[in-house]
C-alpha positions as CSV (number, residue, x, y, z in Angstrom):
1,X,56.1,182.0,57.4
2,X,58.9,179.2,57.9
3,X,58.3,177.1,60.5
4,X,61.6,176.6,62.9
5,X,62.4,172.7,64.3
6,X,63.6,172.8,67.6
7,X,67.2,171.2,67.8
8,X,67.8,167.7,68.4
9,X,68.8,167.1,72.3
10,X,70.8,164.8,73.3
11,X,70.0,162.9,76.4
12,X,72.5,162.9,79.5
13,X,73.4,159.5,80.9
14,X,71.4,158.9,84.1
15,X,73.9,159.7,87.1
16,X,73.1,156.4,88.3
17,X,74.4,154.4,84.9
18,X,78.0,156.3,85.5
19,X,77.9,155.0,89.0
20,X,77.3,151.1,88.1
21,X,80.3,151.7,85.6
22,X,82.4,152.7,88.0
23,X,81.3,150.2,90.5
24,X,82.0,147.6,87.9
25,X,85.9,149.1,87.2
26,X,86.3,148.6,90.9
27,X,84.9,145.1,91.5
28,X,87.6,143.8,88.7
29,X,90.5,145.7,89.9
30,X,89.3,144.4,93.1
31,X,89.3,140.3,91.7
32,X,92.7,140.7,89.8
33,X,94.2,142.7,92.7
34,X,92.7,139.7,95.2
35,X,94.4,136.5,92.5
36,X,97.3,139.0,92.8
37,X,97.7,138.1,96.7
38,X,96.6,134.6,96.1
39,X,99.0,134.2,93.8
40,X,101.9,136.0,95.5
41,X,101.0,134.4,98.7
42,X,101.1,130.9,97.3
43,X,104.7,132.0,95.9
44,X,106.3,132.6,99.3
45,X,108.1,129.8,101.2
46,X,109.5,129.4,104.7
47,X,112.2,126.8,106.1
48,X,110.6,124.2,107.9
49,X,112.4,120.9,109.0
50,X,111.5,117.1,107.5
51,X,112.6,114.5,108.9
52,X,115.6,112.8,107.2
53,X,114.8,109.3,108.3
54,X,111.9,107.8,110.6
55,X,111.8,109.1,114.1
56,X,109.9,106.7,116.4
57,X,108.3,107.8,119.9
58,X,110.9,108.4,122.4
59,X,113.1,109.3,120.1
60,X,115.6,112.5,120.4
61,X,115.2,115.0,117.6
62,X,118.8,116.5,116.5
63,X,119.7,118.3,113.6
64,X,121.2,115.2,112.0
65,X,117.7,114.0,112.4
66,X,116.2,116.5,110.4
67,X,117.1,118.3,106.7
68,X,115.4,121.9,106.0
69,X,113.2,122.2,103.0
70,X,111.3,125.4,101.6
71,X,107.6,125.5,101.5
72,X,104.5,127.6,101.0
73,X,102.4,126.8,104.2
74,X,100.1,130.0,103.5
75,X,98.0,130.1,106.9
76,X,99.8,126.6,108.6
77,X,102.9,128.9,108.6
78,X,104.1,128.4,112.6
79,X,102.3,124.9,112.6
80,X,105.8,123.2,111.5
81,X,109.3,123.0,113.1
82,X,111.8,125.4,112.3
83,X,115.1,126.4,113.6
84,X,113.5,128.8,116.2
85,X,111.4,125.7,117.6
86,X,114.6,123.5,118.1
87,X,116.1,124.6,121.1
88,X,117.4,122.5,123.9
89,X,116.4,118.7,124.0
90,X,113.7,117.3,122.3
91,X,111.7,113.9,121.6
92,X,109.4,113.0,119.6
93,X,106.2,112.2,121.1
94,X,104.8,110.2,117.6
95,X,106.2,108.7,114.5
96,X,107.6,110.7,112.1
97,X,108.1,109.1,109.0
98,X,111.0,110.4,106.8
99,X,110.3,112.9,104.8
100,X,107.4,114.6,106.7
101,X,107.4,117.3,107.9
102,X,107.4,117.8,111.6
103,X,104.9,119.7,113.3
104,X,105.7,121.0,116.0
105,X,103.4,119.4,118.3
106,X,105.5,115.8,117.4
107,X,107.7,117.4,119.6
108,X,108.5,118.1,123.5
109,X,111.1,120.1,125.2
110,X,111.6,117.8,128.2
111,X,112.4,113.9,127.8
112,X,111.4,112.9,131.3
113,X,108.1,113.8,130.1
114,X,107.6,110.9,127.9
115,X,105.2,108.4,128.7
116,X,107.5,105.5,126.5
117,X,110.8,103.8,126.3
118,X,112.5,101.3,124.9
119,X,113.6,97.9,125.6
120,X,115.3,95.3,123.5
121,X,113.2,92.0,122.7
122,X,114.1,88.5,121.2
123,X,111.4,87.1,119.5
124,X,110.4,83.5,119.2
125,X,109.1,83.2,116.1
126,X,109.9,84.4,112.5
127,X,109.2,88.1,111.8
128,X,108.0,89.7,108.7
129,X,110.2,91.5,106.5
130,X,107.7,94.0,106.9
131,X,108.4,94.9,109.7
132,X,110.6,97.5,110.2
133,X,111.5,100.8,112.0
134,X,108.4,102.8,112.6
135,X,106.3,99.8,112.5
136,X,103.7,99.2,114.9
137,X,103.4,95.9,116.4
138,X,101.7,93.8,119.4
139,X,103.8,91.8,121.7
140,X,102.6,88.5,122.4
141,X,104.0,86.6,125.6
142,X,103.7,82.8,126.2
143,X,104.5,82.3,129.9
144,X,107.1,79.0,129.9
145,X,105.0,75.9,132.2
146,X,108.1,73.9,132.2
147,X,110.9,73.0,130.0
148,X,109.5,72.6,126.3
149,X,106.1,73.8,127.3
150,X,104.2,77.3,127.2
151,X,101.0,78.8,128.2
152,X,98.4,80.1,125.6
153,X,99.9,83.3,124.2
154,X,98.3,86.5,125.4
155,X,98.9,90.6,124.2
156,X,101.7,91.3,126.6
157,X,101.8,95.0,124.6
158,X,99.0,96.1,122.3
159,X,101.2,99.3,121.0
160,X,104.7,98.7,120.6
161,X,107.0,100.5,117.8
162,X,110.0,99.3,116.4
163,X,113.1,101.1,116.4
164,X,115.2,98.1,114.8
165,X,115.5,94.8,113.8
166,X,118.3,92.7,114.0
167,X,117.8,89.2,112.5
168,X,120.2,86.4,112.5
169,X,119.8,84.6,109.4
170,X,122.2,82.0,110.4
171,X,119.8,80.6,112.3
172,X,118.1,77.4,111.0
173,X,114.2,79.1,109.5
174,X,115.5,82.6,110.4
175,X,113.2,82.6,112.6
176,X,115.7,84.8,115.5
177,X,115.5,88.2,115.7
178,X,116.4,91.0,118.6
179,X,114.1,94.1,117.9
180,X,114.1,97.0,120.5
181,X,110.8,98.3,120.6
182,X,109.5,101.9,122.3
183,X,106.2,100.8,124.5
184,X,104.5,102.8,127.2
185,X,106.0,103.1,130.3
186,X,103.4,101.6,132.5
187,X,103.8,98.1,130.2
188,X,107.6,98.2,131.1
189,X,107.3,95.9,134.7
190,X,105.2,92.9,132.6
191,X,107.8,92.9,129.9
192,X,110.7,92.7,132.0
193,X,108.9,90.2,134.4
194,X,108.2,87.7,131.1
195,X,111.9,88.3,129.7
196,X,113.0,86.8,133.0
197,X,110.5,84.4,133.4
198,X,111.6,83.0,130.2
199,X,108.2,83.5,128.2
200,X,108.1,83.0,124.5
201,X,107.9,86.3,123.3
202,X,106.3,87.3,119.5
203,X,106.1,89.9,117.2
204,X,102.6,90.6,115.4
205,X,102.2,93.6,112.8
206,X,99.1,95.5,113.5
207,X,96.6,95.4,111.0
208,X,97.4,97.6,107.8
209,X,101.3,98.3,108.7
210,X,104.4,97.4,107.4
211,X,105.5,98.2,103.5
């Protein structure tokens, strides 16, 4: 009598294996579809405002002050100025150097809220060519004694920022030079009080300024 094999079987994929397959399709059409939005995201730009020259402290912000360029700010969209932001009158409450972009807290709506303004100094000694608008600088006053003769100099403003320089070259060493400087309001009285007085007043670059 033949003997009958039984047929070959063959065996079904564990549930469990068709699951982690499935799993794995999702988890890289989740990671393309996620570099997808990266991707996109980093593509889109808004209009935001740079400055088109340097905007010291004090300062009003106008449109001629400012030129629009297109950028990807991702999450720090809303952190820079943009046409929305500049309504009414504004100064700028920091330096801005040009081409940066201004954020929007460089910025306030009301000028009388300023803590600075300017004033225009002659300086008694020679000033870098350094120096320059946005520059910080110290002001140094020598009170006069008497005719010919001054007082040790002291810091008459520790943070002073230029807005211009004049400088006569005519002048025999160069050394003259008008600058009007933004200082803090509360340092305003002492400067006037040394212009009058007659004091030698100088103009010292802050450590690490100037170009």
């Amino acid at each position: 009598m033949t003997a009958h094999s039984d047929p070959v079987r063959t065996p079904r994929r564990a549930f469990w294996g068709d699951a982690r397959f499935f799993l794995g399709v999702l988890l890289v059409a989740a990671s393309v579809a996620g570099v997808w939005l990266v991707v996109s995201a980093a593509r889109q730009t808004v209009p935001v405002y740079a400055a088109a020259h340097t905007i010291v402290p004090g300062e009003a912000i106008g449109t001629g002050d400012l030129r629009v360029v297109d950028v990807a700010l991702g999450s720090l969209a809303g952190t820079y100025l943009t046409a929305e932001d500049l309504e009414g009158t504004q100064v700028a409450t920091r330096t801005i150097e040009a081409g940066e972009l201004v954020p929007a807290a460089a910025s306030v709506g009301d000028p009388a809220a300023a803590r600075t303004t300017s004033v225009v100094v002659r300086s008694a000694v020679d000033v870098p060519a350094s120096v320059e608008a946005g520059t910080v600088v110290e002001l140094w006053s020598a009170p006069l004694l008497e005719q010919g003769a001054y007082d040790e100099p002291r810091i008459l403003v520790a943070d002073a920022t230029v807005v211009s320089v004049t400088r006569d070259d005519s002048m025999i060493g160069g050394g003259a030079a008008a600058l009007e400087l933004v200082i803090p309001r509360a340092d305003v009285a002492a400067t006037l009080a040394a212009m009058a007085d007659e004091s030698a007043l100088s103009i010292v670059p802050t450590t690490g300024t100037g170009s």
